[in-house]
VEXFIGU-133533 format. One line per field, with one value per residue (C-alpha): y, z, x; residue number from 1. Coordinates in nm, 3 decimals, decimal comma. Example, Ala and Ser with C-alpha at 12.3 -4.5 7.8 and 13.67 -1.06 7.14 Angstrom:
VEXFIGU-133533
yy = (-0,450  -0,106)
zz = (0,780  0,714)
xx = (1,230  1,367)
nr = (1  2)
***
This chain:
VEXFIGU-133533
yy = (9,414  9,620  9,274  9,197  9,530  9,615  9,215  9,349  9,686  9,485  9,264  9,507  9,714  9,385  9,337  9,710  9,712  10,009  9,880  10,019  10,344  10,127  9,987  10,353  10,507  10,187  10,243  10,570  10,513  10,305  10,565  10,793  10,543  10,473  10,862  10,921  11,174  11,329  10,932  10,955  11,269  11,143  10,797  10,966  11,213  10,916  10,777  11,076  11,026  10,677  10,687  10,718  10,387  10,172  10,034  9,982  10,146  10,388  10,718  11,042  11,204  10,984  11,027  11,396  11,333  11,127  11,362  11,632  11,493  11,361  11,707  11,814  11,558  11,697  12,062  12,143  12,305  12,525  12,299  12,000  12,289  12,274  11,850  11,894  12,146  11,928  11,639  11,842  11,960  11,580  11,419  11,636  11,556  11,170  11,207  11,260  10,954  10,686  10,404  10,493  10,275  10,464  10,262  10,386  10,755  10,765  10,624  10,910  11,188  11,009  11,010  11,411  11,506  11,320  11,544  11,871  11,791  11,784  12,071  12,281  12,191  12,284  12,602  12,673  12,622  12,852  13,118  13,123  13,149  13,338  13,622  13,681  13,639  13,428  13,108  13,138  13,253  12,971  12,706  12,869  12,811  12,472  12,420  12,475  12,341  12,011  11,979  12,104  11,835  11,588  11,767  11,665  11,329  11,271  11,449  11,385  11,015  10,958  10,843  11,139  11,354  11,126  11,155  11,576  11,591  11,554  11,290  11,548  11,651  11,283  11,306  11,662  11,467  11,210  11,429  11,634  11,312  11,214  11,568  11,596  11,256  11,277  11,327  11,229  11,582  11,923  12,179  12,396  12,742  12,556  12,241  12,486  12,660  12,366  12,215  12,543  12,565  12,224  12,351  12,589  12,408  12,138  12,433  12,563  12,201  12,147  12,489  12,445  12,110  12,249  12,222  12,530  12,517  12,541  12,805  12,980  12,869  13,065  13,387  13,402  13,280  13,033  13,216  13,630  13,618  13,413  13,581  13,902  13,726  13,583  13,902  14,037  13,781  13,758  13,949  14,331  14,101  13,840  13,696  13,354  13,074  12,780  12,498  12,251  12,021  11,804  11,657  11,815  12,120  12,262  12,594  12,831  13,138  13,392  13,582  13,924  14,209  14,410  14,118  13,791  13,644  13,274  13,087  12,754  12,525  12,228  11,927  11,716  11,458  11,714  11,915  11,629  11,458  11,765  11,804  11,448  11,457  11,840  11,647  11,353  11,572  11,772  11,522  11,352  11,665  11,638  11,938  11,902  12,116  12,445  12,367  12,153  12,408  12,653  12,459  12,341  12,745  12,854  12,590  12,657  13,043  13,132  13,478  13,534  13,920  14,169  14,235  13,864  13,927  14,202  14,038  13,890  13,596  13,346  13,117  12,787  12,594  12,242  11,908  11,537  11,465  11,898  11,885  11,670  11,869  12,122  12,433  12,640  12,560  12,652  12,902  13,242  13,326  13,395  13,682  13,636  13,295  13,161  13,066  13,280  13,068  13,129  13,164  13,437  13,632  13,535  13,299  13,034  12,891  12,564  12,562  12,279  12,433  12,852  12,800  12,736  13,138  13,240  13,090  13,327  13,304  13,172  13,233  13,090  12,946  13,181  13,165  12,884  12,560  12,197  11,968  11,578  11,440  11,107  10,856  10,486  10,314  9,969  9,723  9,769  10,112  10,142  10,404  10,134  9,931  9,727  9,358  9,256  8,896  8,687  8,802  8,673  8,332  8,298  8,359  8,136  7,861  7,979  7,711  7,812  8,167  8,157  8,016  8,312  8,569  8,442  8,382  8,722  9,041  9,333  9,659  9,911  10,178  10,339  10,601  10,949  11,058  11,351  11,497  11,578  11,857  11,995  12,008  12,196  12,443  12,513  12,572  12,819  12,962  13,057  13,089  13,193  13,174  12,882  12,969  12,835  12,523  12,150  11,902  11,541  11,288  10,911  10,746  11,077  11,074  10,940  11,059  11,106  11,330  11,527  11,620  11,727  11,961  12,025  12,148  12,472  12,581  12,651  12,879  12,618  12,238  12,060  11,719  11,530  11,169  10,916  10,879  10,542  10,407  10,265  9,873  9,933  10,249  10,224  10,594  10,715  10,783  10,730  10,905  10,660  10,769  10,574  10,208  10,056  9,872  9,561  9,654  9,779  10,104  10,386  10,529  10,819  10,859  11,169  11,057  11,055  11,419  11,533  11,495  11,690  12,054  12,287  12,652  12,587  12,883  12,676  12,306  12,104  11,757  11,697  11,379  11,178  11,256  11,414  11,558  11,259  11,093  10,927  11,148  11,116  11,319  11,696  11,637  11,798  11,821  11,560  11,285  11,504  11,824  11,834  11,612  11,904  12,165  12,032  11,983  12,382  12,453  12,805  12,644  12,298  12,304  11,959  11,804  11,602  11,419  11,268  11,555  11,536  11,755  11,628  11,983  12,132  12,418  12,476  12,476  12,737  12,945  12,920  12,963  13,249  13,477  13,338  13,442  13,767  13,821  13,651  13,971  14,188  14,108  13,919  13,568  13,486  13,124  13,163  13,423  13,294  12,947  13,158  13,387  13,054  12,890  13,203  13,183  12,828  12,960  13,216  13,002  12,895  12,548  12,223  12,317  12,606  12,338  12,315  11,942  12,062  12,345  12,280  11,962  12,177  12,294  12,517  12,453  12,703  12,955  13,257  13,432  13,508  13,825)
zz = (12,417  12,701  12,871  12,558  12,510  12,876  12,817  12,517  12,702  13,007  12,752  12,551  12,858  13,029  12,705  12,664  12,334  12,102  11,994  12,313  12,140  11,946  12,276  12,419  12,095  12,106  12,496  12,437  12,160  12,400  12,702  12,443  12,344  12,675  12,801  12,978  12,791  13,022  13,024  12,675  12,604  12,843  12,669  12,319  12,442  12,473  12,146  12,019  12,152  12,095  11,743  11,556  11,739  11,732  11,397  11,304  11,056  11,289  11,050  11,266  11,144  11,281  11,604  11,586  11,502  11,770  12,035  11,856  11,941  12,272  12,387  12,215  12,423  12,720  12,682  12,531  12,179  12,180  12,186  11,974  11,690  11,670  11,649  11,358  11,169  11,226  11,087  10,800  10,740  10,746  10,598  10,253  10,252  10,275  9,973  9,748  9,875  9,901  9,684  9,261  9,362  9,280  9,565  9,766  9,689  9,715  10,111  10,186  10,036  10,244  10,554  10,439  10,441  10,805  10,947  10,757  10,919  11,256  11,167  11,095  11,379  11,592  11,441  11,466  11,840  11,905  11,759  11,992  12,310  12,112  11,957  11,674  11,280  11,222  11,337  11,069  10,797  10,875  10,831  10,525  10,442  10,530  10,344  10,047  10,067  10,129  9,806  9,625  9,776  9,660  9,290  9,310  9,419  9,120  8,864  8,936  8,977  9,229  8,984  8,764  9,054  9,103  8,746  8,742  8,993  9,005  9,178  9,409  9,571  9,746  9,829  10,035  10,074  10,295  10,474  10,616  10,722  10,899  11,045  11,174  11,314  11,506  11,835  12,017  11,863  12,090  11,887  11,789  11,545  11,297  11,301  11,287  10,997  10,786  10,861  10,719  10,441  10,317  10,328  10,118  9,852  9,878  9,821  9,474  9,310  9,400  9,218  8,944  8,906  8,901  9,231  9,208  9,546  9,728  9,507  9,626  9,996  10,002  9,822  10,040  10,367  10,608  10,735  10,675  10,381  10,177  10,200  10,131  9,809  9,782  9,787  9,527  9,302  9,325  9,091  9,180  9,116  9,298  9,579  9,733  9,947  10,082  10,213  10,470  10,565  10,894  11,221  11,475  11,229  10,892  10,838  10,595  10,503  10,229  10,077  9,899  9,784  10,132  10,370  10,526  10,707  10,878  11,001  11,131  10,935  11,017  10,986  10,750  10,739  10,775  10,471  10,229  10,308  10,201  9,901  9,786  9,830  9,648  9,357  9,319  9,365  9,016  8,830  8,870  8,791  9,163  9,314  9,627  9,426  9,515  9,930  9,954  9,757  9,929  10,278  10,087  10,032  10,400  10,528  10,311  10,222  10,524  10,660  10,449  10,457  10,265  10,050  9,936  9,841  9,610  9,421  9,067  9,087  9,328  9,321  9,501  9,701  9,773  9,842  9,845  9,738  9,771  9,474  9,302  9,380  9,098  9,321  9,012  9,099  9,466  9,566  9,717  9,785  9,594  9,363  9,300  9,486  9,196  9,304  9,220  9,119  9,257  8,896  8,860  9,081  8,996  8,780  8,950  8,894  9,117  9,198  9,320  9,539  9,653  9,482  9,154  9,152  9,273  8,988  8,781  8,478  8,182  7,809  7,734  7,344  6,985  6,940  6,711  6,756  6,776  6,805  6,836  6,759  6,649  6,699  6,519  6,854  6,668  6,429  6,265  6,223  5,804  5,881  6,012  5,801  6,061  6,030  6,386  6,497  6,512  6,124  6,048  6,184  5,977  5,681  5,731  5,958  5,957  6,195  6,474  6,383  6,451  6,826  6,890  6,770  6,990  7,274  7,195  7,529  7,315  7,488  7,227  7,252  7,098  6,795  6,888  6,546  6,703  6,803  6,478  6,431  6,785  6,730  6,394  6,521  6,819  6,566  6,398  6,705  6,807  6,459  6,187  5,905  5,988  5,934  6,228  6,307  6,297  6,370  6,438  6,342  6,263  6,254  6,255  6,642  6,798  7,066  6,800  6,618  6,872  7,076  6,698  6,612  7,000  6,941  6,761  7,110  7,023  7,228  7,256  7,275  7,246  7,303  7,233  7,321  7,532  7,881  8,058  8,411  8,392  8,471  8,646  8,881  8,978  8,968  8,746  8,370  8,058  7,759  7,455  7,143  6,804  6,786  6,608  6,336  6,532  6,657  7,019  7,127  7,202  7,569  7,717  8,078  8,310  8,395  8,023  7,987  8,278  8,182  7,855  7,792  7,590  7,605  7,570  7,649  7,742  7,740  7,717  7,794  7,642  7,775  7,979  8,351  8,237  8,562  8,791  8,940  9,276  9,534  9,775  10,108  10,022  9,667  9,554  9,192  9,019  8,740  8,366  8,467  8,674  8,452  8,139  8,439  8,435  8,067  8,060  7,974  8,163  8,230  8,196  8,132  8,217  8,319  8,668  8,498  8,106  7,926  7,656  7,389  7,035  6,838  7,105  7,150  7,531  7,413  7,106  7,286  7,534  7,271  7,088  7,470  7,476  7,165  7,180  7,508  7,347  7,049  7,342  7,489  7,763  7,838  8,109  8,061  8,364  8,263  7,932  8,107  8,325  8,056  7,866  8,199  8,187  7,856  7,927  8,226  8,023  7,717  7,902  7,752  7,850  7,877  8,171  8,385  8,644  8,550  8,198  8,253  8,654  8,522  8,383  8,605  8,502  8,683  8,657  8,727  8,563  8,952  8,959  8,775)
xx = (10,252  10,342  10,526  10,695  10,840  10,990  11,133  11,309  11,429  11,535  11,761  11,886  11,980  12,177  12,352  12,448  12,287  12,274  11,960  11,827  11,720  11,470  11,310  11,323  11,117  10,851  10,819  10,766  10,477  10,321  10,322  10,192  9,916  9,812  9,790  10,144  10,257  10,558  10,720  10,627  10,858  11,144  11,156  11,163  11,404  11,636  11,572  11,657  12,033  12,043  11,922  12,260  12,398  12,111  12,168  11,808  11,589  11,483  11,433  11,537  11,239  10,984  11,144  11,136  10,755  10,654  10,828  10,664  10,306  10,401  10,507  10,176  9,978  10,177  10,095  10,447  10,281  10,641  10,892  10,611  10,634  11,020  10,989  10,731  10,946  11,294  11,069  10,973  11,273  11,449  11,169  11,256  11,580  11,506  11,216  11,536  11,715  11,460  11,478  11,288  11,021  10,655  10,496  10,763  10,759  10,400  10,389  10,662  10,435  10,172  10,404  10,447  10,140  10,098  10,370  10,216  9,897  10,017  10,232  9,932  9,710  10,005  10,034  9,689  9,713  10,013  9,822  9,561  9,780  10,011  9,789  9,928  9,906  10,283  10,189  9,853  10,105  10,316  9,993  9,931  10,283  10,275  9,955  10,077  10,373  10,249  10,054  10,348  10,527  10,221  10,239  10,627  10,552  10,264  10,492  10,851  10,967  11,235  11,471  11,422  11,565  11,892  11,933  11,895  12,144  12,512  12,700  12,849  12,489  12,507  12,828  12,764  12,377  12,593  12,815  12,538  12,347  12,645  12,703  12,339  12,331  12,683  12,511  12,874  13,026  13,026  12,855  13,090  13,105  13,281  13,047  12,821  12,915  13,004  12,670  12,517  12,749  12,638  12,307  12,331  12,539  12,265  12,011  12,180  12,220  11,842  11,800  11,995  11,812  11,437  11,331  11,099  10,958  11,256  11,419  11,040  11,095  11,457  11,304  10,978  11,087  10,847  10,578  10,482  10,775  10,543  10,221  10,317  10,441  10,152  9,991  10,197  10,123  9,724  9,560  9,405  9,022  9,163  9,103  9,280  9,111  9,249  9,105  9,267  9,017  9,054  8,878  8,725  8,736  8,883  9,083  8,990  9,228  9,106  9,398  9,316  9,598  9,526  9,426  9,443  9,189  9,167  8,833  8,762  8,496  8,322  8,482  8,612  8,371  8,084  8,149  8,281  7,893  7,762  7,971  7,945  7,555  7,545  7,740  7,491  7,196  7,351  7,466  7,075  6,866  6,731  6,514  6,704  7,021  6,928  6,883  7,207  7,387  7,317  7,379  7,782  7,811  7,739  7,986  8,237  8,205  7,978  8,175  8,408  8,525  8,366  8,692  8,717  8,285  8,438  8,629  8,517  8,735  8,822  9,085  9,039  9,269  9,059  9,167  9,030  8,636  8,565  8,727  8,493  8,217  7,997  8,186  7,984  7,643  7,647  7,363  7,486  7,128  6,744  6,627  6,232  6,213  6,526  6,865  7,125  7,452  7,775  7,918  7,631  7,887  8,228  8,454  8,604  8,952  9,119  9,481  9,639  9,859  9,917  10,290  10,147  10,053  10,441  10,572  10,340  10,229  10,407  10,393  10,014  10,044  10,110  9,702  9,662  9,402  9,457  9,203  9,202  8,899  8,642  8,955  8,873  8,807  8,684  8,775  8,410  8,521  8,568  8,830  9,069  9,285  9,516  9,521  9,501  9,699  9,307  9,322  9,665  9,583  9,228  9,427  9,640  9,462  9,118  8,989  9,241  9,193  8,834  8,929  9,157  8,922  8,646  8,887  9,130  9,003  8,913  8,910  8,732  8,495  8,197  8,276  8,221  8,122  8,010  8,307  8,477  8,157  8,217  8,594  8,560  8,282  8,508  8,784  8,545  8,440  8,827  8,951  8,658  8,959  9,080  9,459  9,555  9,430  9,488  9,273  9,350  9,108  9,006  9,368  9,533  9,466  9,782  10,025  10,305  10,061  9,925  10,277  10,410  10,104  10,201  10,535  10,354  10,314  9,915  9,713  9,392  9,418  9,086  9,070  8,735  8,807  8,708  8,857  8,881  8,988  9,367  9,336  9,737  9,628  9,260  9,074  9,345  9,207  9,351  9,282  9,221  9,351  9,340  9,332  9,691  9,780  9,733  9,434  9,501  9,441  9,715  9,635  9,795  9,806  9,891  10,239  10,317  10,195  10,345  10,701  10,629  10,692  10,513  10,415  10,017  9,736  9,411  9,362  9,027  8,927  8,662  8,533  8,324  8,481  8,777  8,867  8,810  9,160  9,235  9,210  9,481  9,555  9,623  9,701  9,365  9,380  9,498  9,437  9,477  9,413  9,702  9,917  9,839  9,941  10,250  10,284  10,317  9,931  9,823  9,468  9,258  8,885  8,728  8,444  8,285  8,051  7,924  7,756  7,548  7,656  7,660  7,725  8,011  7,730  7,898  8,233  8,188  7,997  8,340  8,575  8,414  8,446  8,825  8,887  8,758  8,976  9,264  9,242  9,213  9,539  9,391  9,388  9,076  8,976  8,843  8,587  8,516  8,414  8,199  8,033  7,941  7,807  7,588  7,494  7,375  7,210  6,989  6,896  6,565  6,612  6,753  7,074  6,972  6,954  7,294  7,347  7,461  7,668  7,781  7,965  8,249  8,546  8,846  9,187  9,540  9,780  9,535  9,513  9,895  9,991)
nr = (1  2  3  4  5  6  7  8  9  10  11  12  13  14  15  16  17  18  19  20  21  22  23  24  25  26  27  28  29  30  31  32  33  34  35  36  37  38  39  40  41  42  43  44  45  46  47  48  49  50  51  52  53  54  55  56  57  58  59  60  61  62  63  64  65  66  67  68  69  70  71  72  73  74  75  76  77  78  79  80  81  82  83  84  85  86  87  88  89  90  91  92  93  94  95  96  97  98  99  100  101  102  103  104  105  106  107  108  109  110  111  112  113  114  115  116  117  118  119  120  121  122  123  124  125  126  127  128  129  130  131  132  133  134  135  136  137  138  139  140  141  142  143  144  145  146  147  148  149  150  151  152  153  154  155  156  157  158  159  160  161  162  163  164  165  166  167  168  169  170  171  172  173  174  175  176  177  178  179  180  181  182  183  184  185  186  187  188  189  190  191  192  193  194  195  196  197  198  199  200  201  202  203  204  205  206  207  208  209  210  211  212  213  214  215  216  217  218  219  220  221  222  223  224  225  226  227  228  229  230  231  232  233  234  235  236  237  238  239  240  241  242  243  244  245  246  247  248  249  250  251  252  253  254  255  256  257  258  259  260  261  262  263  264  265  266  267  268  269  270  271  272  273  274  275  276  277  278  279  280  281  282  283  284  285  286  287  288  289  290  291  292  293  294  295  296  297  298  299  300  301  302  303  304  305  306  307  308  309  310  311  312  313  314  315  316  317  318  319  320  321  322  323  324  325  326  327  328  329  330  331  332  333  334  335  336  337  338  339  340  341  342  343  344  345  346  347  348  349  350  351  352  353  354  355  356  357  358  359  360  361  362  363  364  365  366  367  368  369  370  371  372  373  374  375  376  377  378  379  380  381  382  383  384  385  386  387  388  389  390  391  392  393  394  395  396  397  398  399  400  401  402  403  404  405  406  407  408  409  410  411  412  413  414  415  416  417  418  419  420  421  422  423  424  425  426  427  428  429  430  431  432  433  434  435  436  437  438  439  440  441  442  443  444  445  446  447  448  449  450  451  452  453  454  455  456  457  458  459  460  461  462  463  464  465  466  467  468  469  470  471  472  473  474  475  476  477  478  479  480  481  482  483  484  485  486  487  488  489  490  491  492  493  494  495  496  497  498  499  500  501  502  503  504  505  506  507  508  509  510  511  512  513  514  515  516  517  518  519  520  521  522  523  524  525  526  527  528  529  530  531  532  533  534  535  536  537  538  539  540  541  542  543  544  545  546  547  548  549  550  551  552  553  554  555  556  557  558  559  560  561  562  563  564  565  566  567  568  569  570  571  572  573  574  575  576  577  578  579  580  581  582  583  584  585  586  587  588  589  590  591  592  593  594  595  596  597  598  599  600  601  602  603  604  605  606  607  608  609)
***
C-alpha cells in the first residue's frame, strides 16, 4: 500500500495536482498506522490546507479528526483537543446537510459518536496533567451530548429537518461553508465577524425550528455552564450517574445538587460480560443471581460518594447491552445471610441522555386511563369479521382458492385473552369509578383508535399487546395491534410514535420484551420506550423479558401507589414501580422471586424538577 500511495503522491505532485491534499491525508493515515506520529501530524497539517482545492470528497471534519489523534499519538493532547472539538463542531453542521437517506443518517451518528469518543478520552487525559475539574465537565458535556445527537438521529429524519427549516438557513448554511473553507483569505476582523454573525443566525433558525439541544448548548455553555444546570435541574433526592463505557476503562460521573464526582471503571468488555451473564442468570431463576449481582453492583456502583448513597433515587445514564440488564435486582449487600436488592434502597429511573432532565418536566396527562387490550390477532378469532383475499377466491373459484389459502404467509399471533382482565383491573386500580377511562379492545384496538382516545392527553396509557421483531429493521420491535379487514395485522413501530405529540403522564408496555431494541453505540435507550419518550409521555414502564402474569396483579398493585401519588399532587412512577417491586418482593410466593418483578424497567424525565 505504502508503494502505491507515494506513486500516487509522486504523480500528483509532477502534475501540480490539487488532488495532492488527498495523497497528503492517506500518507498521513498511514504514518499514523505504522507509529510515526510527528510525519503523521506534518502530512495532515498539509491536508488541512490543501483540502478546499483538492476536489475530492475529502470531508474537513475527518481531517480535523485524524490530526486530532495523530497529535494525540504524538503527545500533543492540547492542540488533539482543539481537532476533536473543530470536528465536532463541523461534523453537526454536515448531519443537517447530508443526503434524507436513513442508512445514511445513521453511519453519520455512528461517525458522531466515533469523534465523541475520542473527544472524551482526550478530555479525560487533559485532566490529569491539568488538575482540574473543566476538562471532566466538558466529558460529561460531551457525553451527553452525543446520545442526544443519537436520540436526534433515531427520532428526527433528515428530511424532516430540511423541511422545518427555511430556504434561507442553506443559503447562510453555504456561505459559512464557503467562508470556513476559504483557506486562501487573510483572517481579518471583518471575516471574522461575518463568520460569527452567520453563526448565530444559523443558531436562531435551528431554534426556532426545535433543535432543543442546541438552544440548551447556548444557555448552558460547554463544560462547568452545563453542570451547574444540571445541578439545578436534579431533584433535592436526586442523584445523577452516567455511564460512558469504553476500552481499557469506563468513566463514571455521579451528579448530586452539591457535587460532582468522576471514577474510572473497568472496561467495556469486562462489565457488559458481567451484565449480560447477571441478565441470563435472572431471567432463568438461577442461584448464581445473588453472587453475580452483587459482583455487576461493585463494578458499576463500587465507591460511589456518600452523598449519591443518600439519595432515594438514582437516575441512570447507561448505554449499549448495560442497558439490557435487571439494574433492579442488583445486590447492595446481605441482612441475615438474604440479599438485599438495590430497589430495597432506592427507585431507579433510565434516561437516555443528561439533556432529557434540562428540558424539565412537562405537563404529565389530565389523570384519565386508556388501555388497549386482547387485540383479534387470528382469523379463528370469532371476534373478527374481515373476509381476507384466500376467502374471496373460494367463493368464487373454490378450487384455486384452496391453493392460495394453503400457499398465502400468515403472520398471526396467539390471543391474549388475558389481557382485557389485567387492563380493566389496572383501570380499577387507578380509577375505582371508572369515569375516566377507555379501554380499547378486540377490533377496537387500532392505531386510529388509540392516537384519538390519545388526543385526551390521559395521565396512564396501558398497552397489553403483543410485541414482535420488525422483518425491515432487525432488533427493532413492533407492536401488533388488531388484525384488518383483509386479514393482515396493523403494526406500529417506534418511528411512527415518535413523530407524534401528546401530553401523556405514564406509559406501559405491557408485553413480552417491550423494552428490547437494537442497541447501537451511545444511543442507550432505545426501541419503544424511547420512541413513547418522544411522543411526549413523562415516563415508560416496560419489561426485559416475557412475564407471566395472567390477572395484571404487578401492574395494579403499580397503579394503585401511582394513583395515590397522582391525588397527592405528585407524580413518582418511579417510586410507585419500586413500592410494587417491593410488594412482590414481600409476598413470600412465586412472584418474590427477582425473575418476576426484576424484568420490569422504568425510563423518563421524572429526576428533573
Amino acid at each position: 500500500a505504502e508503494t502505491a500511495l507515494l506513486e500516487a503522491y509522486r504523480i500528483r505532485i509532477l502534475r501540480r495536482s490539487p488532488a495532492v491534499a488527498n495523497s497528503y491525508y492517506t500518507l498521513g493515515l498511514l504514518r499514523l498506522a505504522q507509529g510515526r506520529a510527528p510525519e503523521a501530524c506534518h502530512l495532515l497539517d498539509r491536508a488541512l490546507e490543501g483540502v478546499t482545492d483538492s476536489g475530492l470528497a475529502l470531508p474537513l471534519w475527518r481531517v480535523h479528526f485524524e490530526r486530532g489523534r495523530a497529535r494525540r499519538a504524538a503527545g500533543r493532547i492540547a492542540e488533539a483537543q482543539e481537532d476533536y472539538g473543530r470536528a465536532l463542531e463541523l461534523l453537526g453542521r454536515l448531519r443537517l446537510e447530508v443526503l434524507p437517506a436513513e442508512s445514511f443518517w445513521n453511519a453519520s451518528s455512528l461517525e458522531q459518536h466515533r469523534v465523541y469518543r475520542e473527544y472524551i478520552r482526550n478530555s479525560v487525559e487533559l485532566s490529569r496533567s491539568e488538575r482540574h475539574g473543566r476538562r471532566l465537565a466538558e466529558a460529561l458535556r460531551a457525553q451527553a451530548e452525543s446520545q442526544a445527537a443519537g436520540l436526534r438521529a433515531l427520532l428526527s429524519a433528515p428530511d424532516e429537518w430540511r423541511e422545518r427549516l427555511p430556504q434561507q438557513y442553506w443559503s447562510l448554511l453555504a456561505e459559512l461553508r464557503a467562508m470556513e473553507m476559504d483557506w486562501g483569505q487573510p483572517d481579518s476582523a471583518a471575516r471574522s465577524a461575518r463568520i460569527e454573525e452567520l453563526q448565530y443566525r444559523l443558531t436562531e433558525m435551528e431554534l426556532e425550528s426545535g433543535l432543543e439541544a442546541d438552544r440548551i448548548r447556548a444557555e448552558t455553555g460547554f463544560g462547568a455552564g452545563f453542570v451547574r444546570w444540571l445541578q439545578r435541574r436534579l431533584g433535592p433526592e436526586a442523584a445523577l450517574i452516567v455511564f460512558h463505557l469504553d476500552e481499557p476503562e469506563s468513566y463514571r460521573w455521579s451528579v448530586t445538587r452539591s457535587k460532582v464526582d468522576f471514577r474510572t471503571l473497568a472496561g467495556a468488555g469486562e462489565i457488559l460480560r458481567a451484565a449480560e451473564g447477571f441478565r441470563k442468570a435472572v431471567e432463568n431463576g438461577s442461584p448464581q443471581c445473588p453472587r453475580l449481582g452483587e459482583r455487576l453492583y461493585q463494578l458499576l456502583f463500587g465507591s460511589l460518594p456518600q452523598d449519591v448513597l443518600d439519595k432515594r433515587k438514582w437516575v441512570l445514564n447507561v448505554e449499549g447491552g448495560l442497558y439490557l440488564a435487571p439494574l433492579s435486582a442488583l445486590v447492595t449487600g446481605y441482612v441475615d445471610g438474604k440479599p438485599v436488592y438495590l430497589v430495597e434502597r432506592r427507585s431507579l429511573e433510565l434516561t437516555p441522555t443528561a439533556l432529557m432532565l434540562l428540558e424539565g418536566r412537562g405537563a404529565g396527562g389530565d389523570g384519565g386511563f386508556v388501555a388497549l387490550a386482547d387485540p383479534v390477532y387470528n382469523r379463528a378469532d370469532p371476534r373478527w369479521r374481515g373476509r381476507g383475499p384466500e376467502m374471496l377466491l373460494a367463493e368464487a373459484l373454490p378450487w384455486l382458492g384452496r391453493i392460495v389459502a394453503a400457499d398465502a404467509p400468515r403472520r398471526e399471533l396467539a390471543r391474549l385473552a388475558a389481557s382485557e382482565r389485567e387492563a380493566e383491573n389496572c383501570a380499577r386500580a387507578w380509577d375505582p369509578g371508572g369515569g375516566r377511562t377507555v379501554i380499547l379492545r378486540g377490533r377496537e384496538a387500532t392505531a386510529a383508535n388509540l392516537r384519538a382516545a390519545l388526543a385526551a392527553q390521559p395521565g396512564v396509557v396501558h398497552l397489553a399487546a403483543h410485541f414482535v421483531p420488525s422483518a425491515a429493521a432487525p432488533g427493532q420491535m413492533l407492536m401488533a395491534l388488531s388484525l384488518g379487514p383483509a386479514g393482515k395485522l396493523e403494526l406500529l413501530g417506534p418511528v411512527e410514535i415518535s413523530r407524534w405529540r401528546y401530553k401523556l403522564g405514564t406509559v406501559v408496555l405491557s408485553g413480552c420484551s417491550s423494552a428490547s431494541g437494537p442497541v447501537l453505540p451511545a444511543e442507550g435507550l432505545m426501541g419503544m420506550t424511547r420512541a413513547w419518550l418522544a411522543a411526549g409521555a413523562q415516563s415508560v414502564v416496560a419489561s426485559l423479558w416475557p412475564v407471566k402474569d395472567g390477572s395484571g396483579e404487578f401492574f395494579s398493585a403499580f397503579y394503585r401507589r401511582l394513583a395515590r401519588d397522582w391525588a397527592n399532587g405528585q407524580s413518582g412512577a418511579a417510586e410507585a414501580l419500586r413500592q410494587a417491586q417491593l410488594e412482590m418482593i414481600r409476598s413470600d410466593s412465586w412472584r418474590s422471586r427477582p425473575e418476576y418483578w426484576a424484568a420490569y424497567l422504568l425510563a423518563g424525565r421524572e429526576g428533573a424538577e
